[in-house]
C-alpha positions, 0 to 999 in steps of 0.5 A: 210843545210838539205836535206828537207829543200832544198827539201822544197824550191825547191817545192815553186820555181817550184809552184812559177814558175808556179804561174807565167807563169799562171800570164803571160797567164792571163795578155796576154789574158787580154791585148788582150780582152780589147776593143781597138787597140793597133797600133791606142792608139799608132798612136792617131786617125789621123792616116791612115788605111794604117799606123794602119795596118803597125805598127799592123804588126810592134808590131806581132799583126798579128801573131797568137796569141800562137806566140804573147804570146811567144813572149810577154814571150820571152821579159818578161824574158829578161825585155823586155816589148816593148815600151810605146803606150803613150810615145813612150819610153821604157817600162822597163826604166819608170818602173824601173825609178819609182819603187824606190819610190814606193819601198822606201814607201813600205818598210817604211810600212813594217817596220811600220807594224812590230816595231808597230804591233807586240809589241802591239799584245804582249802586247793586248796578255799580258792584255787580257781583261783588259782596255789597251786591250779594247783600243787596240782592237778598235784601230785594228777595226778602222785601218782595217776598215778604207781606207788608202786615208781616211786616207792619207786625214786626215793627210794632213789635220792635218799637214795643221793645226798643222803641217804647216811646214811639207811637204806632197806632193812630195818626198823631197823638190825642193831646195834639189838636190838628189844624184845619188845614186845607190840604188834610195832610197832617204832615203838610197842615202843620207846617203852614199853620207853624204847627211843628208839633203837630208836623212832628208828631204826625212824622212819628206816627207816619214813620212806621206805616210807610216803611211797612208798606214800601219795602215791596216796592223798595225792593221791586224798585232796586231790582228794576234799576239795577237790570236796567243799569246793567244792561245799559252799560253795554250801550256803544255810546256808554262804552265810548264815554268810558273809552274817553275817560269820562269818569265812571261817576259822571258816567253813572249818574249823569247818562246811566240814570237817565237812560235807566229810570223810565222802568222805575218810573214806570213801576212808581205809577202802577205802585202808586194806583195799587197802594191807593187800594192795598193799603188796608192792610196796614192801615188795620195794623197801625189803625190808621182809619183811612180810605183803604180800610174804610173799602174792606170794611164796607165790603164785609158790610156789604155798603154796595154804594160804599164799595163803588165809589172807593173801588171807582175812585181807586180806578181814577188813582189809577189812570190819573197816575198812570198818564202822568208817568206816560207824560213823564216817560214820553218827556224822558224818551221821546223814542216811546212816542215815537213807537206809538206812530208807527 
């Protein structure tokens, strides 16, 4: 490996790093500003003055608040988030007791967003301003702007319809027994226990979440690869290899794809952070019960350590998928690292 792309690399983990201590201060101001007592949400409202005051004092939030803040860093770093002021339980064990499904639903979009975004960004790129082109492009106008719970509604209501054998609530059917696999991707679990039922079923019930929250960044996504293919067309070394002869397909897909795909890579690891938060949404519609959903209702609940750690952990999606597409962009084009020397 390079010298300059270790370089490069280590310059995204310190900005990343400090992307998220400045993450941990806001989200501990924050935590701290909302109305409401966190010592009374976790008693309820019959508690006494006297047994508030004792557990204000058992949770540190008597302690100064640069202290409350380390301490909330300390336990961050060892994923430690306290406990649940609605539940009582562990905050770390719900969290990660819910983020397979919601992790399962992302990357089913993702992978969505890429086997269909980008061929069709090629092939808009391909016909440009032709009628397969036009259509096309409405089709991306409509996905972006329409709001994945409509969405979601929509397709429940054409399975309801016309598919009315097809599941859409739930993960997986109730007569299935899930394995206890080790990933808690459903999907995945099944297949190393040889379950097919259970792969099945957790297929079927994935299909149409995913397809709800990926036709935004579908649509993004081809939009994207199809500017990017135009505007490396008109490159001097593409229009040397089609003043050669070479064919246009091998033109398209073995030096236009390549020049064209760090924008949509790039668009995939910001898709992939905002899902991890945004899919609530549709994990309502469908009652999925994962770790997005979970985030809002311990919002209404005001479950501030709740709220911390999802909102966190989202934060740590966000940089851990973000240097990984760095990565994969500095790999591609070593241009960009070179940029960043200067």
């Amino acid at each position: 490996m390079p010298p300059s792309f270790v370089e490069f690399i280590l310059r995204r983990i310190a900005g990343f790093i400090a992307v998220l201590l400045v993450l941990s201060m806001m989200i501990f101001i924050l935590a701290r500003v909302v109305p409401g007592d966190p010592a009374r949400i976790a008693l309820g409202p019959a508690a006494s003055a006297a047994q508030v005051d004792a557990m204000r004092a058992q949770m540190g939030l008597d302690d100064p608040l640069p202290v409350q803040y380390f301490n909330f860093l300390g336990g961050a770093v060892q994923g430690d988030f306290g406990s649940s002021l609605i539940s009582g339980r562990p905050v770390a064990a719900e969290v990660i007791g819910l983020l397979p499904a919601t992790l399962e639903l992302v990357l089913a979009t993702l992978v969505l967003m890429l086997v269909l975004g980008v061929p069709l960004g090629v092939l808009s790129a391909r016909y440009q301003n032709r009628w397969g082109d036009t259509v096309l492009r409405l089709f991306s106008l409509i996905g972006v702007t329409m709001p994945a719970f409509l969405a979601a509604i929509l397709l429940q209501l054409f399975a309801a319809y016309y598919l009315t054998d097809w599941p859409i609530l739930g993960r997986m059917d109730r007569g299935i027994g899930a394995p206890a696999g080790p990933t808690g991707l459903l999907t995945i679990d099944g297949l190393l226990a040889g379950r097919l039922d259970v792969t099945w079923s957790a297929l079927q019930h994935l299909a149409f979440p995913a397809i709800a929250l990926s036709l935004s960044g579908i649509a993004q996504i081809m939009r994207i690869t199809r500017s990017a293919m135009i505007e490396n067309q008109r490159r001097d070394h593409v229009q040397t290899l089609r003043s050669f002869g070479v064919p246009g397909r091998v033109v398209t897909f073995r030096y236009l794809l390549k020049l064209s795909s760090v924008a949509p890579l790039t668009i995939m690891g910001l898709e992939f952070a905002s899902l991890i938060g945004n899919a609530f949404v549709v994990e309502l519609v469908f009652a999925w019960g994962g770790f997005a959903s979970h985030g809002l209702e311990s919002i209404l609940q005001k479950d501030l350590n709740s709220v911390m750690a999802v909102v966190m952990l989202s934060g740590v999606f966000f940089v851990v998928a973000n240097l990984l597409i760095d990565i994969v962009v500095g790999l591609i084009d070593p241009r960009i690292r070179m940029k960043e020397r200067r």
